[in-house]
C-alpha distance (Angstrom), angle and dihedral (degrees) to the residues before:
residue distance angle dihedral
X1 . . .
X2 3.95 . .
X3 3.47 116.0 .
X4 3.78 113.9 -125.4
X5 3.68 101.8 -118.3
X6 3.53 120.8 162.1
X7 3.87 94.2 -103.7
X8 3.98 86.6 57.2
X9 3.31 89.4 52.4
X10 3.76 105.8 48.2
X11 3.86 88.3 45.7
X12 3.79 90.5 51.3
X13 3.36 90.0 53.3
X14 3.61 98.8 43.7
X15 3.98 86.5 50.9
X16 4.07 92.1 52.5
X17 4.00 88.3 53.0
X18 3.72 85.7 43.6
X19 3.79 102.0 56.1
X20 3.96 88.2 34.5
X21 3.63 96.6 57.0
X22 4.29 89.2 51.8
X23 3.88 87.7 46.3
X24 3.27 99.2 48.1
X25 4.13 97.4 41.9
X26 3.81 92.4 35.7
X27 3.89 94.6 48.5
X28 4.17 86.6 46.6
X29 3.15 93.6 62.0
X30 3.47 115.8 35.1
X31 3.82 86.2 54.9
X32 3.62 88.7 50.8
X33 3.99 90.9 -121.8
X34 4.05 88.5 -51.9
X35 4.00 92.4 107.3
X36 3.65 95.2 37.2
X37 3.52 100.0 100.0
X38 3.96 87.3 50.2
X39 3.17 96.8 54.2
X40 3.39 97.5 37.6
X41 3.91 86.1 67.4
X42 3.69 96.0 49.6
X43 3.44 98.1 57.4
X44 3.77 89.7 53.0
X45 3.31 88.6 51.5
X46 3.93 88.6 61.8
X47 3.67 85.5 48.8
X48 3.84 94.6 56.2
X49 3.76 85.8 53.2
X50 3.98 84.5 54.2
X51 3.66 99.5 54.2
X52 3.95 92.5 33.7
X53 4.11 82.8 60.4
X54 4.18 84.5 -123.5
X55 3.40 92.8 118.2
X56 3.94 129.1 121.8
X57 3.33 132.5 -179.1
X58 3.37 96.4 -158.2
X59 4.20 97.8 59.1
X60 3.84 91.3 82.0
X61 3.64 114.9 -95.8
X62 3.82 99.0 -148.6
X63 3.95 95.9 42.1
X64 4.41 81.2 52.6
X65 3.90 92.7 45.2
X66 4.15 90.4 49.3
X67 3.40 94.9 40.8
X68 3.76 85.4 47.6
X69 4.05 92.8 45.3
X70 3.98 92.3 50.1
X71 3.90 88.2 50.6
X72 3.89 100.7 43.9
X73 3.80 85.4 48.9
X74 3.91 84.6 110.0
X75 4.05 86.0 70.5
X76 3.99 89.8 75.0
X77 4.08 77.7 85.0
X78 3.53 75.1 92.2
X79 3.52 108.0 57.2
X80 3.75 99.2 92.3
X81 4.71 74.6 72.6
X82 3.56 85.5 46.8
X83 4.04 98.4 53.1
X84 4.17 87.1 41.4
X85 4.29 86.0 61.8
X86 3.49 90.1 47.1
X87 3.82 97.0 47.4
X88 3.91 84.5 49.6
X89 3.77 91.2 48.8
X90 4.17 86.6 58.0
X91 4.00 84.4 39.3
X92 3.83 87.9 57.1
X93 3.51 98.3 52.6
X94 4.34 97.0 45.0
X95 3.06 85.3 48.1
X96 3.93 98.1 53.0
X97 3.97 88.9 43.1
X98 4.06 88.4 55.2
X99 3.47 96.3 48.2
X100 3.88 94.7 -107.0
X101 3.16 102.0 152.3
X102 4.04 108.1 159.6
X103 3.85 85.6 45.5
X104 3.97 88.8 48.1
X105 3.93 88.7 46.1
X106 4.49 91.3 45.9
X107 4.27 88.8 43.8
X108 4.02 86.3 48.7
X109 3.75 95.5 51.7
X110 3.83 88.9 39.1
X111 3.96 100.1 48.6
X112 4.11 87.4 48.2
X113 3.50 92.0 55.6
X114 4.13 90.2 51.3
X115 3.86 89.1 46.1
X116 4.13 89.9 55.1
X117 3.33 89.9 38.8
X118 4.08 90.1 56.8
X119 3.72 85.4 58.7
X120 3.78 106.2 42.6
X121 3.53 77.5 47.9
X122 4.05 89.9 61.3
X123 3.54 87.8 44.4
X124 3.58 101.3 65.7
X125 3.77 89.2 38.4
X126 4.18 92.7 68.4
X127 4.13 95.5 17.6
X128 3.88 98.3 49.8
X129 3.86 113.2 2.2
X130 3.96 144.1 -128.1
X131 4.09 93.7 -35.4
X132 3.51 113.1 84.0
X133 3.86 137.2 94.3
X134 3.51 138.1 -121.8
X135 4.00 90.8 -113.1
X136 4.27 88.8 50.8
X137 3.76 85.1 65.7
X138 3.57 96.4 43.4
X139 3.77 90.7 54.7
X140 3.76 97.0 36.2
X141 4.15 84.6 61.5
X142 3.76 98.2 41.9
X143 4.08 88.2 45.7
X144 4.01 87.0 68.4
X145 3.38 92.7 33.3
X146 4.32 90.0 168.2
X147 3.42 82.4 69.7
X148 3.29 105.6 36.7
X149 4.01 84.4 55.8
X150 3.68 88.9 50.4
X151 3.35 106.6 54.4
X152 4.15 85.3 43.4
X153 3.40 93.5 59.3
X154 3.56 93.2 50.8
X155 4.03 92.2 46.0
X156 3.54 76.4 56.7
X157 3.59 104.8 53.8
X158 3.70 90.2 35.0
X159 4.04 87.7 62.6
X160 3.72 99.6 51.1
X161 3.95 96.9 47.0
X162 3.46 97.8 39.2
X163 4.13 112.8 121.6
X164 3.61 130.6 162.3
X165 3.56 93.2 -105.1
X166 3.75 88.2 66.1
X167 3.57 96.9 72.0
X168 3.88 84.2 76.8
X169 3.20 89.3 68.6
X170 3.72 98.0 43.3
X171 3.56 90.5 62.4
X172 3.52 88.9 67.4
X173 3.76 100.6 35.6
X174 3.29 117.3 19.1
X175 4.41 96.8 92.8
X176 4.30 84.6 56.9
X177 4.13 86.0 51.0
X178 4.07 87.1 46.7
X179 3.17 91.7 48.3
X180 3.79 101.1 53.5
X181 3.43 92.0 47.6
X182 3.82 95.2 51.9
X183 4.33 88.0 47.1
X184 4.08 78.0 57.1
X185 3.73 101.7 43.3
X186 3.93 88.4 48.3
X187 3.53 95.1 55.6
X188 4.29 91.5 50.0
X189 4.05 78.6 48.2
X190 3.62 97.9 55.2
X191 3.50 93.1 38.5
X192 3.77 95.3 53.7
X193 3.29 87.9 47.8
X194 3.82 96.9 50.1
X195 3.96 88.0 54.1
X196 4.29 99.6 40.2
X197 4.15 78.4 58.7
X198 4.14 87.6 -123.2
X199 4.23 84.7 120.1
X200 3.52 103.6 106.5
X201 3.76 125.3 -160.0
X202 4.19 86.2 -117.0
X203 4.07 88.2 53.0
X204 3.46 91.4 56.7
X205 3.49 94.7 51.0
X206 3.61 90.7 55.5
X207 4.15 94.4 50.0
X208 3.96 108.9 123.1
X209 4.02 108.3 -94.5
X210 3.24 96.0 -107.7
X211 3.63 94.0 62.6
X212 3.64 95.9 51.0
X213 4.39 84.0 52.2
X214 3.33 85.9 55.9
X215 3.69 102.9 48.3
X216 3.79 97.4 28.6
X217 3.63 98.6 -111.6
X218 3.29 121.1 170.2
């Protein structure tokens, strides 16, 4: 068996945002945005096993990620969100070529709010399960509102720059971006749920180490 140097472990890691970043592009747009959502949720689900330490480089990352796709097929409940973004997206640029600019500026705002809400969607999918409500998430990204505001502004930003030619780039990049937003949305998670009361003693035990570091957990 490999020892886990620090080596193996960068380049295991660098592999998992490798593979994730094809998957997820790849996937995208084969599917013509339909699967996004899906897969969207299965690579978070490989980033869970990251932070939870349960990862292994060795267990086959795109047999995990298609397994995971086929099973989080149930998320394309969603996609009726996912076509309203899109239909902004077009909204955003008529309105830019008529000289709309208020209605550009509302459709911005609006569209970056669906985009976060696609991933704090994802979130509770693999951090809490099936049983939660549209209003949950809502107050779960309002409750941190700093990061909330964060990852809105970069929705934003993301949304006006993007080009075609990015998605180059996104191959290569786009599991590390993922992944920092999930490390974000789980800590507005487990802080929601610390506050609602639903944090159990037994949860807590289970938090990734470095969490527990961080917050002094014992």
């Amino acid at each position: 068996m490999i020892n886990e140097t620090k080596m193996y472990k960068i380049l295991s890691f660098v592999h998992l945002i490798f593979i994730t970043s094809i998957f997820l592009v790849i996937i995208t747009i084969v599917s013509c945005g339909i699967l996004f959502l899906p897969a969207l949720t299965s690579v978070f689900y490989l980033g869970k096993e990251l932070m939870f330490g349960n990862y292994n480089v060795f267990d086959g990352i795109f047999k995990i990620l298609f397994k995971k796709l086929k099973y989080y097929i149930y998320m394309l409940r969603f996609l009726p969100v996912g076509v309203l973004f899109v239909l902004q997206c077009l909204g955003i640029y008529i309105a830019a070529l008529q000289g709309m600019y208020i209605l550009q500026v509302f459709l911005l705002s609006t569209g970056a709010f669906l985009l976060v809400y696609h991933f704090y969607i994802c979130g509770y999918e693999v951090f809490i399960g099936k049983e939660y409500t549209w209003f949950q998430v809502i107050l779960t990204m309002f409750y941190k509102i700093s990061y909330f505001l964060t990852l809105w502004i970069l929705a934003i930003l993301a949304i006006v720059f993007f080009q075609l030619s990015s998605i180059k780039y996104l191959l290569i990049t786009s599991g590390i971006i993922v992944l920092a937003i999930e490390i974000v949305i789980f800590l507005a998670l487990i802080s929601f749920k610390k506050v609602s009361g639903l944090l159990k003693d037994d949860d807590e035990n289970e938090l990734p180490e470095w969490y527990k570091k961080i917050n002094n957990i014992n």
